[in-house]
N, C-alpha and C positions, 0 to 999 in steps of 0.2 A: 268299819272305816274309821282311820284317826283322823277327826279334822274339829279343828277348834274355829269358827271365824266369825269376827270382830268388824264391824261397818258400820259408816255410819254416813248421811246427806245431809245438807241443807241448802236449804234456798233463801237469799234477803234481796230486798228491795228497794231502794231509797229513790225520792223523787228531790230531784238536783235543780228543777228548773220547772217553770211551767210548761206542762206537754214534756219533759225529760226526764229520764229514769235512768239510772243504775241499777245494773242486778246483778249477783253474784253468787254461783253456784259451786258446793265442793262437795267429794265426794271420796272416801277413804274406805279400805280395806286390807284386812290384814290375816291370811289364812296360817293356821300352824299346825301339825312342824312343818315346813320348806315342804318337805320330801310328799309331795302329795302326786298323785294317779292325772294323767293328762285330765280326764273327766270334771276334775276337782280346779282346772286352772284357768277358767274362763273368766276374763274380763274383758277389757274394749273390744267393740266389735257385736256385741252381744246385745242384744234390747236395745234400751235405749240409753247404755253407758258407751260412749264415745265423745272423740275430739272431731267438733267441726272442721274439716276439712280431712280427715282421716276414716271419715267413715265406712272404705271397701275395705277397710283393714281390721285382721283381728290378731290382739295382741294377749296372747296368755300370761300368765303369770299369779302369782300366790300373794302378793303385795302390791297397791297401785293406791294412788293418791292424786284427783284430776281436781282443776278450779278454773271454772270457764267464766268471766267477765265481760260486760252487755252493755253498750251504752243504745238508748233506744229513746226517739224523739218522734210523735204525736204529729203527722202530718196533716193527716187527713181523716174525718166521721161525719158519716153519713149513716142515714136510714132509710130502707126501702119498706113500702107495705108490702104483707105478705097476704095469707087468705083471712077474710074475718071469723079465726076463733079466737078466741078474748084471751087466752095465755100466749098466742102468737099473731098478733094481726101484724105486727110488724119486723124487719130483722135487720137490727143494728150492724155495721161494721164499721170498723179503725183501721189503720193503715198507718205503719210504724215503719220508718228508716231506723236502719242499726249498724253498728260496728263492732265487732267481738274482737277476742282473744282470748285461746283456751292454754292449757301448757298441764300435762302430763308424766305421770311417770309410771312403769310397771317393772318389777323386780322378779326376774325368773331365774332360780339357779339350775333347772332342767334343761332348758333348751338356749343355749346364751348366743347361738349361731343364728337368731333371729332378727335382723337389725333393728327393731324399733323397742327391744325390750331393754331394759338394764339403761336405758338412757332419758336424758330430759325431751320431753315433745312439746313441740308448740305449736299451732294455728291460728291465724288470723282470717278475719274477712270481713263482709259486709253487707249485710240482703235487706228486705224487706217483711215485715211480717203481716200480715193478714187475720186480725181477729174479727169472730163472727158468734150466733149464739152458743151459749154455754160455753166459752172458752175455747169452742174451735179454732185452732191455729191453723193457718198456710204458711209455710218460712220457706221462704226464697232466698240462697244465700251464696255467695262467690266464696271460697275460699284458697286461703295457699298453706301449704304446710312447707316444713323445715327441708323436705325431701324436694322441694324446687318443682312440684305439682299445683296444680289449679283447676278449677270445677265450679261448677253449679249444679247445687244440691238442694230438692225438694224434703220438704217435709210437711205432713199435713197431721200434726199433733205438737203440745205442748213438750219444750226441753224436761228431762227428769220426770 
């Protein structure tokens, strides 16, 4: 098989405010030559590379380049006791209001009869997230995409 491919993530964080955060995730890939096997052209849709608000959608292609944008404000923390063992007697959790914006792109020269490939994608919304031990996440989240859809969409792990 020829395939040469190139990727790379990151995730930053800034706090803008007290209890306010900015996060900002992006995410590039670059398969070569073009001409690769359907097998070889999975991207959004897959694990956990997608646009909020596009998540029943899977978009193939050999090139793709996504940046999702967070803002995320500190409502609410509380502590409940749990049982008395001493690495767990007790279980934190946060409760975080948010508003996103993600925006997308994936480059298919195979299949171009796809509507959402070859083009700019974008999503917005708005949920709530739910952190609890070890970085458990719940995200509750409304979104709409460019395609005039809307939804509520669970997730019970960490974006990326």
């Amino acid at each position: 098989m020829n395939l040469w491919q190139i990727q790379g993530k990151g995730t930053w964080g800034w706090q803008i405010a007290n209890k306010t955060f900015f996060g900002l995730q992006g995410y590039g890939v670059l398969k070569l030559p073009f001409d690769q096997p359907y097998i070889n052209q999975r991207l959004f849709g897959y694990g956990d590379l997608y646009l909020r608000g596009l998540e029943k959608y899977v978009i193939d292609g050999v090139g793709a380049a996504m940046i999702r944008n967070t803002f995320r404000r500190e409502m609410v923390r509380f502590i409940l006791p749990f049982i008395h063992i001493k690495s767990h007697d007790q279980i934190p959790f946060r409760v975080y209001l948010k508003a996103y914006g993600d925006m997308g792109y994936s480059y298919n020269k195979t299949f171009p009869g796809n509507s959402l490939v070859n083009r700019m994608l974008y999503t917005t919304g708005a949920g709530i997230d739910i952190v609890t031990l070890y970085d458990v996440v719940m995200r509750f989240e409304y979104s709409f995409n460019q395609l005039g859809q809307k939804g509520l969409f669970l997730h019970f792990k960490n974006e990326f």
